[in-house]
C-alpha positions as CSV (number, residue, x, y, z in Angstrom):
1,X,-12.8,8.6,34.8
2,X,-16.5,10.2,34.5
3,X,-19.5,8.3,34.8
4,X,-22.3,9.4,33.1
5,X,-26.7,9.0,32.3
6,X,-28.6,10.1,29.5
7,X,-29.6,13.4,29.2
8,X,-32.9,14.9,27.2
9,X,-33.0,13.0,23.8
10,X,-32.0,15.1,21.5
11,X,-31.5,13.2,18.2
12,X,-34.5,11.0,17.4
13,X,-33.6,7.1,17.9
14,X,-33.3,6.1,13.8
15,X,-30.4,9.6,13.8
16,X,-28.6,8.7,16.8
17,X,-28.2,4.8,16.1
18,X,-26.3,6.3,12.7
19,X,-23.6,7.7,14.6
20,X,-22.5,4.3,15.3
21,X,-20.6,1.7,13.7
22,X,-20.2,-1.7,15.1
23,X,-16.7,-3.8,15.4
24,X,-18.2,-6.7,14.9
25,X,-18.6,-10.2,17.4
26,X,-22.4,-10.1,16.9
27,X,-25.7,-8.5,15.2
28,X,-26.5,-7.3,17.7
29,X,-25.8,-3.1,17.6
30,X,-27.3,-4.0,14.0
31,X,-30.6,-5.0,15.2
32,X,-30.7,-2.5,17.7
33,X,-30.5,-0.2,14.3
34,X,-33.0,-2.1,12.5
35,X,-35.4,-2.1,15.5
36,X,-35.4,2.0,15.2
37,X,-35.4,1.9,11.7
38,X,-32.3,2.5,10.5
39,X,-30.3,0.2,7.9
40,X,-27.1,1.8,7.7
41,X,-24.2,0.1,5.6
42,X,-22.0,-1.6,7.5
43,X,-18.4,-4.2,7.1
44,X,-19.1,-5.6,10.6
45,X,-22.8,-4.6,11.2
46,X,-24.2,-8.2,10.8
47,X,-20.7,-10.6,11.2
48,X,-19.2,-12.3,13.4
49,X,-16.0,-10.9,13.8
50,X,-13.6,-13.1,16.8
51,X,-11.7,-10.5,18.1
52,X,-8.3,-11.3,17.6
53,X,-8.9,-11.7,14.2
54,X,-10.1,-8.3,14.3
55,X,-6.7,-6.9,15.2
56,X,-4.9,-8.5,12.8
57,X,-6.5,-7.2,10.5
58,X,-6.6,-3.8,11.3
59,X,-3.0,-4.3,11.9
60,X,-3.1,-5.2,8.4
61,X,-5.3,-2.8,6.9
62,X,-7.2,-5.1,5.6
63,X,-5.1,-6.2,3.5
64,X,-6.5,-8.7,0.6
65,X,-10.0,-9.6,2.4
66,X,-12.1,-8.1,-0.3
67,X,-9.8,-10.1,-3.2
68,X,-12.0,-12.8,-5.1
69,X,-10.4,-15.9,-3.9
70,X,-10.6,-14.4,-0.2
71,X,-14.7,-14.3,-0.7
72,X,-16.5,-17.6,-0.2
73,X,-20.4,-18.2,-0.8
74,X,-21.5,-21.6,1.5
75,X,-24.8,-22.8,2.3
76,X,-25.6,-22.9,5.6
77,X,-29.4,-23.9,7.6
78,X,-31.0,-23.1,4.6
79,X,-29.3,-19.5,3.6
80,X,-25.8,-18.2,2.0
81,X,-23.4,-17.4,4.6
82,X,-20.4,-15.3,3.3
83,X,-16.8,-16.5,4.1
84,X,-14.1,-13.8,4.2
85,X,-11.2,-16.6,4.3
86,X,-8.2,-14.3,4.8
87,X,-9.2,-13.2,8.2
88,X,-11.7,-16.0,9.0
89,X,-15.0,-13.7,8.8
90,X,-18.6,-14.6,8.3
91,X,-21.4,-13.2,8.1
92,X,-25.3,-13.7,6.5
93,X,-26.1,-12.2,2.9
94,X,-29.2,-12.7,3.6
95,X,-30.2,-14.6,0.4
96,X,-32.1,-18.0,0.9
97,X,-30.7,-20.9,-1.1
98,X,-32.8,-21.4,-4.2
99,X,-33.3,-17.9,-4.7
100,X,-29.3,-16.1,-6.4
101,X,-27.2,-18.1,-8.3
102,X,-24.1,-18.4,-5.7
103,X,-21.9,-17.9,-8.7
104,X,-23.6,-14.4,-9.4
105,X,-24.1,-14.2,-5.6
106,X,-20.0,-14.6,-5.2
107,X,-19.7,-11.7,-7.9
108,X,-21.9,-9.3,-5.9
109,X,-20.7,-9.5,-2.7
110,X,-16.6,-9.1,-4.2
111,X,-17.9,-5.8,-4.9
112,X,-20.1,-5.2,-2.3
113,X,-17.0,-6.6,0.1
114,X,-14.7,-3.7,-1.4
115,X,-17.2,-1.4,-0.7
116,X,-17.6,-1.9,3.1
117,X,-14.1,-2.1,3.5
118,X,-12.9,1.4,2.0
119,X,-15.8,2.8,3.6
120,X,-15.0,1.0,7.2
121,X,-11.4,2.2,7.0
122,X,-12.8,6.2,5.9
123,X,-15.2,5.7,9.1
124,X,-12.3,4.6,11.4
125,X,-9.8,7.5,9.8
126,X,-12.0,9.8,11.3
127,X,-13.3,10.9,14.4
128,X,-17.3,10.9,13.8
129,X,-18.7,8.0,14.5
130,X,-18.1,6.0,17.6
131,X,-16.5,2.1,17.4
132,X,-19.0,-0.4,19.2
133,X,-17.5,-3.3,20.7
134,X,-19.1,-5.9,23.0
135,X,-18.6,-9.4,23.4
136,X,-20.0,-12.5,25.8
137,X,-16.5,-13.9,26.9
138,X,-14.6,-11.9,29.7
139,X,-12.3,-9.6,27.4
140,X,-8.3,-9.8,28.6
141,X,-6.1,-6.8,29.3
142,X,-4.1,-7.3,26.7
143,X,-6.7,-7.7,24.0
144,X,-7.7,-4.6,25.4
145,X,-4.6,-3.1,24.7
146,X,-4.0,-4.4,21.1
147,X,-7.5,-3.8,19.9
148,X,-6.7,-0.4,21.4
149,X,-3.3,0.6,19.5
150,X,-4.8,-1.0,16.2
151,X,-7.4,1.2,16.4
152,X,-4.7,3.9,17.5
153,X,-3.2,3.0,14.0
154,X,-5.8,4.9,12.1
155,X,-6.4,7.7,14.0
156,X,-8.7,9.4,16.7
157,X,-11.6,6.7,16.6
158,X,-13.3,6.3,19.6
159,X,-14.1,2.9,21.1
160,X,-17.5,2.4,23.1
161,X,-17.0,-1.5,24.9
162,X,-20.4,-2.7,25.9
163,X,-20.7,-4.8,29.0
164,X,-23.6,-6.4,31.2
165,X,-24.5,-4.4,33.9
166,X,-23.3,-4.6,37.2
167,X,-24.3,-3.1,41.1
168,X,-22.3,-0.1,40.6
169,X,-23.2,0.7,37.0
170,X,-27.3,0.4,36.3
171,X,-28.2,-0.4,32.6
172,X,-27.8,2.9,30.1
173,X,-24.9,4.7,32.3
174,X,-21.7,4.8,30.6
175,X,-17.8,5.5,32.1
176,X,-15.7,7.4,29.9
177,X,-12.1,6.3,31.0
178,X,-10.5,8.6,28.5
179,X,-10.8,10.6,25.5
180,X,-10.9,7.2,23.1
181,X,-12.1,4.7,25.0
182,X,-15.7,4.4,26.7
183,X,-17.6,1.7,28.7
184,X,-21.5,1.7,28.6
185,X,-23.5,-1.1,30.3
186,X,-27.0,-2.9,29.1
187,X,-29.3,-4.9,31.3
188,X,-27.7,-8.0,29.0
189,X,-25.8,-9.0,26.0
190,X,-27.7,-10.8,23.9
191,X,-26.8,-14.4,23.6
192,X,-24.8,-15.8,21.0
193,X,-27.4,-18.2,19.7
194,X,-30.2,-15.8,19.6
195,X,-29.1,-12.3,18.7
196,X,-32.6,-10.7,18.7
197,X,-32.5,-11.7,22.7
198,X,-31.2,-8.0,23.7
199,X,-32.7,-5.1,26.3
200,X,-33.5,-2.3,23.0
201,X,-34.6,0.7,26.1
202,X,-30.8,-0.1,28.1
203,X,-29.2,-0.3,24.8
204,X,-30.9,3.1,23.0
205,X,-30.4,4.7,26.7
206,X,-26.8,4.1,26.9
207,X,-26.2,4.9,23.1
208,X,-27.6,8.5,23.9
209,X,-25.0,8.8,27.1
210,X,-22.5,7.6,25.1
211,X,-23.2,10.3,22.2
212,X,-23.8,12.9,24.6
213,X,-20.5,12.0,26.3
214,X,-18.5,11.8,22.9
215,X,-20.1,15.6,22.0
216,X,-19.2,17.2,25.7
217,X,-15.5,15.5,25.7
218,X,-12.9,17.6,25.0
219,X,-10.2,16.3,22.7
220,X,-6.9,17.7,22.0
221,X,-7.0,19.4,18.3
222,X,-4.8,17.4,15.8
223,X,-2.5,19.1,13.6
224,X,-4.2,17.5,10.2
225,X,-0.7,18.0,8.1
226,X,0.9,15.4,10.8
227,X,0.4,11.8,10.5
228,X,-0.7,9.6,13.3
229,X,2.0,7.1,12.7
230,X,5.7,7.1,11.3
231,X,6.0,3.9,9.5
232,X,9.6,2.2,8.9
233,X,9.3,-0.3,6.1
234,X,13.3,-2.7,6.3
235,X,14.5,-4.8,3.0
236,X,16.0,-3.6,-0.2
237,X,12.6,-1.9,-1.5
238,X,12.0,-0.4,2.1
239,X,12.8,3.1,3.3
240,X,14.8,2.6,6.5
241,X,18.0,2.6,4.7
242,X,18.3,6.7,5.3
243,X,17.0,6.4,8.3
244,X,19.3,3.3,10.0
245,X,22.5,4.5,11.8
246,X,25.2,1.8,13.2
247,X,24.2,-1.9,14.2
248,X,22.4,-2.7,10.6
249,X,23.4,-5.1,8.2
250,X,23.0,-4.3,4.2
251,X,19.4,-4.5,3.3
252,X,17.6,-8.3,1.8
253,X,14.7,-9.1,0.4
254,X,11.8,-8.0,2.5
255,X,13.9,-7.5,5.9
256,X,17.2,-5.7,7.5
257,X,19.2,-7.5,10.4
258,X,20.5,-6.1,13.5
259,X,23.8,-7.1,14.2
260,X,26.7,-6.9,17.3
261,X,25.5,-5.6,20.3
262,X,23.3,-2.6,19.3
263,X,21.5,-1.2,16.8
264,X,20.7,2.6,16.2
265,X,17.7,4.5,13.5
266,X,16.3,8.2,14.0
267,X,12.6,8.1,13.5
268,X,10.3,10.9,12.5
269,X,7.9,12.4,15.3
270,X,4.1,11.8,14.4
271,X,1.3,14.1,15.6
272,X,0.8,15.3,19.1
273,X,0.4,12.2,22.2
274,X,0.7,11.6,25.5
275,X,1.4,8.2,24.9
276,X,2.9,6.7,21.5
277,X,3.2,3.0,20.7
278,X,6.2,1.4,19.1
279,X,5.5,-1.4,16.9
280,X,8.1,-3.9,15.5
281,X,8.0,-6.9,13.2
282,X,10.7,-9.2,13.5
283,X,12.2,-12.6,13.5
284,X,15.0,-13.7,16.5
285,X,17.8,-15.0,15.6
286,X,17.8,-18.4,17.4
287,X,19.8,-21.4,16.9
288,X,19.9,-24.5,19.8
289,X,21.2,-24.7,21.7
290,X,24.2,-22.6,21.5
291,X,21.5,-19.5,21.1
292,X,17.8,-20.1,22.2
293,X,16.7,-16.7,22.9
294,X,17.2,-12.7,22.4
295,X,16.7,-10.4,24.4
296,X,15.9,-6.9,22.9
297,X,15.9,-3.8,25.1
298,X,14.3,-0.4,23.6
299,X,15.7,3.5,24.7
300,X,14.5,6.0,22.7
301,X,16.0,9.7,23.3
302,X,18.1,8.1,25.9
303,X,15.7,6.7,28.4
304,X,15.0,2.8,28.8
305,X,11.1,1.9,27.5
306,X,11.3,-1.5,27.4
307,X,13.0,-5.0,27.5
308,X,11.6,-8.3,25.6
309,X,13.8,-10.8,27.0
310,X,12.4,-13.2,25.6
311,X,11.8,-11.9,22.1
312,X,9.2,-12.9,20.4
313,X,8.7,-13.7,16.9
314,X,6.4,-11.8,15.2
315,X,4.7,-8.3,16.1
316,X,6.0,-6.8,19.2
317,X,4.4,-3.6,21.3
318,X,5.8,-1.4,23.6
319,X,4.5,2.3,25.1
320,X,6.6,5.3,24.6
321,X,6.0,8.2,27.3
322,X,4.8,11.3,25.0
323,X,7.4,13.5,27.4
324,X,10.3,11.4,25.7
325,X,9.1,13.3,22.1
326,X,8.0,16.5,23.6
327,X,10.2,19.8,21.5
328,X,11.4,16.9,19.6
329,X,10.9,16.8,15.5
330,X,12.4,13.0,15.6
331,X,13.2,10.3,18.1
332,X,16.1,8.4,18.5
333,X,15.9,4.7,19.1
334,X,18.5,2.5,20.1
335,X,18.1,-1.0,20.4
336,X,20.6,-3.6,22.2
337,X,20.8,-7.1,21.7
338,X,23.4,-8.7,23.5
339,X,23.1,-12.2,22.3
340,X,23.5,-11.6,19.1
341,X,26.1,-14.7,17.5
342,X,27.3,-15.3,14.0
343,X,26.5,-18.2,12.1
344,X,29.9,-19.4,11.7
345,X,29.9,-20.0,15.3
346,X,26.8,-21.5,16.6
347,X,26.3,-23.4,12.9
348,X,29.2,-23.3,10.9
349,X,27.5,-21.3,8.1
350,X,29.5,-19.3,5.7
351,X,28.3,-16.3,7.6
352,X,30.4,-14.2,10.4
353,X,27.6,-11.8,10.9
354,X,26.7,-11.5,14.7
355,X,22.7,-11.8,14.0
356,X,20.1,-10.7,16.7
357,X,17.3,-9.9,14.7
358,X,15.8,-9.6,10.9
359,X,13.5,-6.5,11.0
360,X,10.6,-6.4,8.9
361,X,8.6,-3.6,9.9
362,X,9.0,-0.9,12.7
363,X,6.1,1.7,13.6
364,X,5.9,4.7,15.5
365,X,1.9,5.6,16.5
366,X,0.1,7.8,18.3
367,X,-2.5,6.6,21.5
């Protein structure tokens, strides 16, 4: 961990505000822009963005929130607001009522929405532009660590979390923990009711460090013809049926179920890491109260990663040591499940499959 202060300015203030693009939470890396004079085009630049709906829909891709019926035009204190409803986003157009036809306004902003996301996801596919993040509530651990691998899922973006500053880090410094992630520090965050309430010299002083601190870091070269992530897609249209060894039921519509006591699939080795993460979307098999839980425990080339016990439903995380891949082209993953029950026995179904788990998605991604 380095901490670091600004050096000589080298890019004027409207240049080096451009190499950033904000996450979203607030305006307020937007007005910091606008204050040098730089109006860059931005998804998040000017909406509020809560952060776990963030992840999801990064997780997602973004997925469907620039469709149509996803776009919603509402008045609001005198001014449009726009309503992206499939991740709960909003943010200003910047149009006073009275003065667009919402109906035309609605139109515009389907296309504009398109826009800004395509060009969000090229900005976070690639490495040139630093990822602001800051917001007023104390951020957990494990947000931390989602918003972390679903930024991981796109490639080498770097994230720059802005924070209040403290006794042992004065306004402007930054702390660079690692190659991806970077802390700077303001005299304040702005307040959520009055956005235009921020420190523009701390925040211009620590956007320098941070770009000066980005250009010095060295970062491990990645091999462009591998892919940052291996994705395993279950169900009869899905491609994990070459892939799946013993422990796998026949394929349905959308998902795969694990079955008996363990469950075996060779997975392809993405680019370079020192840390992957393993990603899995899936459904327990659960059925009171002869079978309230599974327990799900991950090896992959013959070393324990993981246990869930309980499994969730839903998307589940675990880290994979980069050693465990290292001379490796694939990785093996075993998964046992030793509650896995039929349901014959536990509901007197038609069914004599032992059932742990219905597998939807499972990813492989580098840190």
């Amino acid at each position: 961990m380095t901490v670091l202060t600004s050096a000589k300015a080298a890019l004027a203030d409207n240049e080096l505000v451009l190499r950033f693009e904000s996450l979203g939470d607030s305006c307020e890396l937007g007005l910091v822009q606008r204050s040098v004079g730089a109006e860059p085009l931005g998804m998040f630049r000017f909406a509020g963005a809560p952060l776990r709906h963030l992840i999801r829909a990064m997780q997602a891709r973004f997925e469907g929130m620039a469709d149509h019926g996803n776009i919603r035009v509402q008045p609001e204190n005198g001014e449009y607001m726009i309503k992206l409803t499939k991740y709960d986003f909003i943010y200003h157009a910047h149009v006073k009522i009275g003065d667009a036809d919402p109906v035309v306004l609605h139109q515009q902003q389907t296309r504009t929405v398109r826009f800004l996301v395509d060009k969000l996801i090229a900005d976070l596919e690639t490495p040139d532009k630093i990822m602001v993040f800051r917001q007023n509530e104390e951020l957990s651990a494990n947000d931390l660590h989602d918003f972390r691998l679903a930024l991981a899922g796109f490639g080498a973006a770097t994230l720059l979390w802005v924070q209040e500053t403290r006794p042992e880090h004065p306004p402007g410094t930054v702390v660079v923990v690692d190659d991806r992630l970077m802390i700077g520090y303001v005299t304040r965050l702005a307040p959520r009711n009055n956005a235009h309430d921020l420190d523009l010299p701390s925040w211009l002083t620590m956007l320098r460090t941070a770009h000066d601190a980005r250009s010095a870091c060295p970062r491990e070269p990645v091999d462009p013809a591998l892919p940052r992530r291996i994705d395993v897609v279950f169900g009869r249209d899905g491609n994990a049926g070459a892939l799946t060894g013993f422990g796998w039921s026949a394929p349905e519509n959308g998902f795969t179920w694990s079955i008996d006591d363990r469950s075996a699939l060779t997975i392809a080795k993405p680019g370079l890491a020192e840390t992957y993460s393993l990603e899995m979307d899936v459904i327990p098999f659960v059925a009171p109260p002869s079978v309230t839980s599974q327990q799900l425990d991950v090896t992959v080339n013959g070393e324990l990663v993981h246990t869930f016990d309980p499994l969730p439903r839903g998307k589940v995380t675990c880290t994979v040591p980069g050693h465990l891949l290292e001379g490796q082209d694939t990785g093996r993953i075993v998964l046992d499940h030793p509650r896995s029950a039929s349901p014959r026995s536990v509901r007197g179904q038609n069914d004599d499959r032992r059932l742990a788990a219905a597998f939807y998605r499972l990813s492989l991604i580098c840190n």
